[in-house]
N, C-alpha and C positions, 0 to 999 in steps of 0.2 A: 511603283512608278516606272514609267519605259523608258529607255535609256535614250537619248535624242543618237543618232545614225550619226556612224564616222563619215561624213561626207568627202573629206579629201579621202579617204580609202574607199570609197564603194564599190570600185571597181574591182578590188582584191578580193580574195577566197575569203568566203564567211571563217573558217579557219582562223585565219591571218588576222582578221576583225577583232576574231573573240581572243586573240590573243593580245593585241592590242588594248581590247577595250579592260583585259584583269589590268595592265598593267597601270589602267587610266585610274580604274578603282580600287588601286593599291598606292596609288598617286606616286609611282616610280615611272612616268614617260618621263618626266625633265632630265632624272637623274640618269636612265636610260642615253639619252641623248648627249649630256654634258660628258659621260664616260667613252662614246663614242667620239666626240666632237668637243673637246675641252675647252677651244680657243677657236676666235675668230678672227678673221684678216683682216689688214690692215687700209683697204682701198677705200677707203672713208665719203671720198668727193668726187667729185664726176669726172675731175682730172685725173686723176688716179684709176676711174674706173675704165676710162678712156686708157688707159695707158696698158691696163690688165686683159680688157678685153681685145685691142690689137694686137698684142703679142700672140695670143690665141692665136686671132687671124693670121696673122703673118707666119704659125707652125703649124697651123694646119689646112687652112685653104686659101694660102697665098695668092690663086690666080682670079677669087672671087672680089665681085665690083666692091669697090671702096665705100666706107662707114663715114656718113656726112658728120651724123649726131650721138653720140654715147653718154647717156646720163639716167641719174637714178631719177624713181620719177615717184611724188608721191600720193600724184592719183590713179593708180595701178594699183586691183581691189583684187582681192583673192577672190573674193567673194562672186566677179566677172570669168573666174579659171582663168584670169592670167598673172602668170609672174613676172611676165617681160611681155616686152612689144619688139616687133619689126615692123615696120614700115616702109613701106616701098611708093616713092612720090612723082611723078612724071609732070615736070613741067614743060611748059612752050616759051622758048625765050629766044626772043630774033626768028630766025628760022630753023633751031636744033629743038630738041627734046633732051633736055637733063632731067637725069633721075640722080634721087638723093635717097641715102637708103639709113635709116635711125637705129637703133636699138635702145630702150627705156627698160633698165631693171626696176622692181618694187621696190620703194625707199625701206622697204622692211628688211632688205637683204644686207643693209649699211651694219647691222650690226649682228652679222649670222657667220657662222664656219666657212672658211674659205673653198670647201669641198660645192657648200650649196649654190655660192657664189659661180661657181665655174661649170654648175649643173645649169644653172640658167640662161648665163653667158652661151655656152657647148649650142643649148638648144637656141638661142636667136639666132646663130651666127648658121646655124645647120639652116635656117630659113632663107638666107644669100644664095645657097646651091638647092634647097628643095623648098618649095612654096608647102606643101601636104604636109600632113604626119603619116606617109607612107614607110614602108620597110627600107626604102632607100635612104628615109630621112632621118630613121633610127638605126641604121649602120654607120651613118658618117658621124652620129651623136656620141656612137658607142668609140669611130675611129679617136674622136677625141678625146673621151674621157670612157676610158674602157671598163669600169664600172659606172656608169650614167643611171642604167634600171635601177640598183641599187640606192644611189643617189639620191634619185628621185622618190623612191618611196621613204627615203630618209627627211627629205624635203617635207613630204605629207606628213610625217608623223610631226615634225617640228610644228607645221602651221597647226596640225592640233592642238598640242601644245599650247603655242600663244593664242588660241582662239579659246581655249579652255581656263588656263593660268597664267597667262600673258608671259611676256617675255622671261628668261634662263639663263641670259648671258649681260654682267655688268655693260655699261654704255659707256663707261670711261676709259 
C-alpha cells in the first residue's frame, strides 16, 4: 500500500520527507515534538491574544499602521494553507477612507507551543510592512523571530501530527 504524501512538507527535500515519514511509521513524531516543545502558552482568548500579538508589534515594527481586530478564528482551515489571516479593509466614511487592518490566528493554535504561536503572529504582522512572500518579507519575519524557518517546518510537522493522530498536548 502507498503511503498518502506529506503534504505540509512537499516542498522540502525528498530526504527530509523520508525522514520524516520513518519517524511517522515508527509512530515517534508526537514524541519527537513534545520533547522539543513540552509545553504550551498560556494566551488562551482573543484578549490575551490581542495583548501578545501587540507587544510583538510594538518591538518590532512599531511605526506600522495599527491592528483594528486580533482574534483566533475558527474557520481558518489548514487545509486552505492558512494559518493566520491579514486583512486589509479600505472603507469610505464621510469624505476620508479608513483602513482597518485584522489579524485572525487558527483556533487550532489555542492549544500549541508558544514558539508556533509567535511563528504565526511573526508572519501576519510581517504582512503590515510587506503584502508578498518576497525575501524582504522573510528577512523581517526572521528580524523577529530569528529562527522563523526552523519554526516553521516545526509547525508542518505538528499539523502532521494532528492530521494523522490528532492532538499531543492535554487541553486543560
Amino acid at each position: 500500500m502507498a503511503k498518502a504524501p506529506l503534504k505540509y512538507l512537499s516542498a522540502y527535500a525528498p530526504s527530509l520527507q523520508a525522514q520524516v515519514q520513518s519517524m511517522i511509521d515508527e509512530q515517534r513524531l508526537g514524541q519527537f515534538i513534545l520533547n522539543k516543545y513540552p509545553s504550551t502558552h498560556d494566551f488562551r482568548n482573543d484578549s490575551a491574544l490581542r495583548e501578545y500579538v501587540v507587544g510583538l508589534k510594538n518591538r518590532y515594527i512599531k511605526k506600522s499602521a495599527p491592528l483594528n481586530k486580533i482574534v483566533y478564528d475558527n474557520k481558518i482551515h489548514v487545509v486552505n494553507n492558512a494559518l493566520g489571516l491579514h486583512s486589509y479593509v479600505s472603507r469610505v466614511q464621510g469624505g476620508k477612507t479608513k483602513s482597518k487592518n485584522e489579524i485572525r490566528i487558527g483556533a487550532l493554535f489555542i492549544n500549541a507551543p508558544e514558539p508556533f504561536l509567535n511563528m504565526i503572529a511573526v508572519h501576519e504582522l510581517a504582512h503590515l510592512k510587506e503584502k508578498e512572500h518576497n525575501k524582504a518579507f522573510y528577512k523581517l519575519c526572521q528580524h523577529m523571530q530569528p529562527d522563523y524557518h526552523q519554526i516553521e517546518f516545526d509547525v508542518r510537522l505538528y499539523l502532521t501530527q494532528l492530521e494523522l493522530y490528532g492532538e499531543i498536548y492535554d487541553s486543560t
